[in-house]
N, C-alpha and C positions, 0 to 999 in steps of 0.2 A: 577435483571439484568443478572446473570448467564443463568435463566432460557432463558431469550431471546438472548441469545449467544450462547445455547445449536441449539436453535430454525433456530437462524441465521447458524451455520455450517452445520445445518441438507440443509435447503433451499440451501446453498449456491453449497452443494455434489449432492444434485441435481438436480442441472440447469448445473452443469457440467457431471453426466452419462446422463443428457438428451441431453447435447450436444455432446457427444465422439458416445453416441447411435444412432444420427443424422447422426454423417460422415460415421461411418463403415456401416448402412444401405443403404448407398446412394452412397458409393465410386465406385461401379461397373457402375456407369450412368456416371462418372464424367469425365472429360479429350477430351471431346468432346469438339469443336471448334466454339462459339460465342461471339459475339461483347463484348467487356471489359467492365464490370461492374464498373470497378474503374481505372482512370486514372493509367498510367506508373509511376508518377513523382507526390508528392502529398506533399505540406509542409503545413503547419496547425502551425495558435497562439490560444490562445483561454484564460478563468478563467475557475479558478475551486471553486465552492462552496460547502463544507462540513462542518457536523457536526460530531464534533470528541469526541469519548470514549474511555479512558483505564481506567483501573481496575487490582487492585494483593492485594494478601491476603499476610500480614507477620504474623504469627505467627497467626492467626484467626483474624488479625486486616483489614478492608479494609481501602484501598485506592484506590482510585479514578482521573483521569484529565478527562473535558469535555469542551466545547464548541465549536462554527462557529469558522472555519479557510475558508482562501480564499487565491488566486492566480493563478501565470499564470504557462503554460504550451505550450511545442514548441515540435514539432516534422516532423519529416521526414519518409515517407514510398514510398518502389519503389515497383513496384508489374510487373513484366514477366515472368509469371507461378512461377521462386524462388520470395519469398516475404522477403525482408530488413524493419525494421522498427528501428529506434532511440529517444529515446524522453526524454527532462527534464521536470520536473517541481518543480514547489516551492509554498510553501503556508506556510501562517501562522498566527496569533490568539493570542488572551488574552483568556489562558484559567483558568476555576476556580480550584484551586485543593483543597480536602477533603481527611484530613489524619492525623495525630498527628508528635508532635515532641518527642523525646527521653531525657530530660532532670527533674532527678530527679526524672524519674518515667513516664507516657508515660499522655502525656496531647494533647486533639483534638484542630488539625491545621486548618484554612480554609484560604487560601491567593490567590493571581491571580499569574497565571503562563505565562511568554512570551514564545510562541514556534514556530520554524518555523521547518520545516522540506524543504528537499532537496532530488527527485530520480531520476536517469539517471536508462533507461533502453535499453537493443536494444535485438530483436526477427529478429531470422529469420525462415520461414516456405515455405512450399510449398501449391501452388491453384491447389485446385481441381475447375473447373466448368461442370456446365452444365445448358442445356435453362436457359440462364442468372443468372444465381445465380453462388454465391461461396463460398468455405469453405476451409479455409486456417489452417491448423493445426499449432502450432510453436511451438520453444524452444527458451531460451535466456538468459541474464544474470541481474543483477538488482542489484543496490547499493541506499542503503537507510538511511538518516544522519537525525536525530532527535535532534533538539537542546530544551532543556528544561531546564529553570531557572524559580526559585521558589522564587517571590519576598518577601521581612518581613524580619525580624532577622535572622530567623532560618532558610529563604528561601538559596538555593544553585542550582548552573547548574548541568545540568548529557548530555551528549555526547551519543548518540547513534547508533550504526549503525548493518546495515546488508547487507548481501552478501547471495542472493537468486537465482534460476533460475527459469522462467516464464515457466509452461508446459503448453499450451492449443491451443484452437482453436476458428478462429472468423468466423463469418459468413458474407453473405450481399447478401441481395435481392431485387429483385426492388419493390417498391412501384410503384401505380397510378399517371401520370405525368413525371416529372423528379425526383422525389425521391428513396432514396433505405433505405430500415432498414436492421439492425444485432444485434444478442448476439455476445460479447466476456466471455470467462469462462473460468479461469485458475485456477492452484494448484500452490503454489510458493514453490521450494525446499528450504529449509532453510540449508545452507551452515557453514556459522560462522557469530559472531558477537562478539560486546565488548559494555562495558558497564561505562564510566569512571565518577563519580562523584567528583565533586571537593567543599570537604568538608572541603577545606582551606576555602571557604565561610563563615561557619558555625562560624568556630575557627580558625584561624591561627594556633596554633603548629600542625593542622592534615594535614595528607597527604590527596594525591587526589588517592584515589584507583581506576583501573581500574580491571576488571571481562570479561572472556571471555565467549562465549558464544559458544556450538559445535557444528558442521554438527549434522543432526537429532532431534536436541533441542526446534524444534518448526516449525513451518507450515504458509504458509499463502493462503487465498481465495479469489479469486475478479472477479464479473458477473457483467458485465452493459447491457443494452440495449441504443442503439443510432438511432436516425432518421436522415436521411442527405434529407434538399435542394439542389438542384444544381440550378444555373443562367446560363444565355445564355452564359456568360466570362468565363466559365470554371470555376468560384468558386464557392463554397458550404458553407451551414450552418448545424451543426452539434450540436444534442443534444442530451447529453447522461446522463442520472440516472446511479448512479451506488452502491457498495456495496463493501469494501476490509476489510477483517479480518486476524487478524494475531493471532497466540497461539503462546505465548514461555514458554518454561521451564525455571527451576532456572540456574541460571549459575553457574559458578566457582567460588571459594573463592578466595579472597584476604583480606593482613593483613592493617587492620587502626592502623594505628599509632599515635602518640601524644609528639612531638619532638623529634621523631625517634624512640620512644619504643612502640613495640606493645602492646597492648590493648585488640582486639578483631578483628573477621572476619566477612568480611561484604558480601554481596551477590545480585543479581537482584531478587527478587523472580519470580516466575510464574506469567504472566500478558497476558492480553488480551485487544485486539485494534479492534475497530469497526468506521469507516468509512461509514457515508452514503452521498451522495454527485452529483453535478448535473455539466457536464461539457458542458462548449459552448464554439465551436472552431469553427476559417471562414478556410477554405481551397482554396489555392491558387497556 
């Protein structure tokens, strides 16, 4: 699986120089004056269907969480030459997790995991067009909540979140008819993050340690491609594959405890998150 993660970050670098390579070639045509490609005023519901991988090694031991998540997703984008966009979504899954417990010695785990996750993002950028196309560069900010509980005896929640900024740029061109297609390709800055598991689950006398996580400590990728219908009412249907990857490093120590006396430190190791996933939004 690493190998195909290798595979995926390679692919993922790029779709994104081949989109930064797109605008800077093209930015001296652009700014020229034709009919809007994309509505002023655009709010968009939609689901989201994905299949979800993470993966971290402790000590040479893997673990693993996998499967189909799903949910909805809402956003709002205004575009007059500056481009606004805001958006949540939410998904979430029975997923499997493949890992060991720690007790007496290290003995392999396999239980179902509930997880949902929660991101608010908002980008703002500017349009470039010309003969009907356009290409909107952006920056922006991004918070992301990953709730994950590990059902069974030994199962336990972990809280997770991150604080990212979106860098990239989307595209959109018209198709035959009323349609238009686009890539979007971003890099995400990884800002901070924490890590809290509450291994009061496990055992009552331990505490619930939380781990932080630091600006530079990990990266994240995400390319989709999208098709849009449009109807004579001014709305559209929207379908979009897509692809988000995140790297994080290990985090910060904190102390477990065991009725208030420390024990030992515990840590997030190095993990990797792959998302592949198909979104359908109506726009209105």
């Amino acid at each position: 699986m690493r190998k195909s993660a290798e595979k995926i970050k390679e692919a993922l670098g790029n779709c994104l120089l081949v989109s930064i390579c797109l605008l800077l070639s093209s930015a001296t045509a652009f700014g020229q004056e034709t009919k809007p490609i994309v509505p002023m005023h655009a709010f968009e519901i939609g689901l989201n269907f994905g299949y979800f991988y993470y993966e971290e090694d402790i000590d040479g031991i893997h673990v693993e969480w996998d499967g189909f998540m799903y949910g909805v997703i809402g956003n709002y984008t205004y575009h007059n030459q500056i481009m606004f966009n805001t958006s949540l979504e939410y998904t979430q899954g029975n997923l499997d997790y493949d890992g060991f417990v720690q007790f007496d010695g290290l003995a392999p785990l396999e239980e179902d995991a509930e997880d949902w996750i929660v991101e608010w993002r908002g980008l703002v950028g500017y349009d470039f067009t010309s003969n009907g196309h356009l290409i909107t560069p952006f920056v922006g900010v991004g918070y992301r909540y990953w709730n994950d509980e590990i059902e069974g005896p030994f199962g336990y929640e972990r809280e997770i979140r991150y604080l990212y900024s979106p860098i990239g740029i989307k595209t959109v061109s018209p198709l035959s008819g009323s349609g238009t297609w686009g890539i979007a390709a971003e890099y995400d800055l990884f800002w901070a993050g924490d890590v809290k598991s509450h291994l009061s689950d496990v055992f009552v006398g331990f505490n619930d340690p939380e781990v932080d996580q630091d600006s530079g400590d990990g990266y994240g990728l995400r390319v989709s491609l999208y098709f849009n219908l449009a109807f004579a009412n001014h709305s559209a249907l929207f379908i979009e594959p897509y692809i988000t990857y995140w790297d994080i490093d290990d985090s910060d120590r904190a102390t477990l405890t065991r009725f208030g006396t420390p024990i030992r430190f515990v840590f997030e190791p190095e993990n990797e998150t792959t998302t592949y996933g198909l979104r359908i939004r109506w726009q209105f």
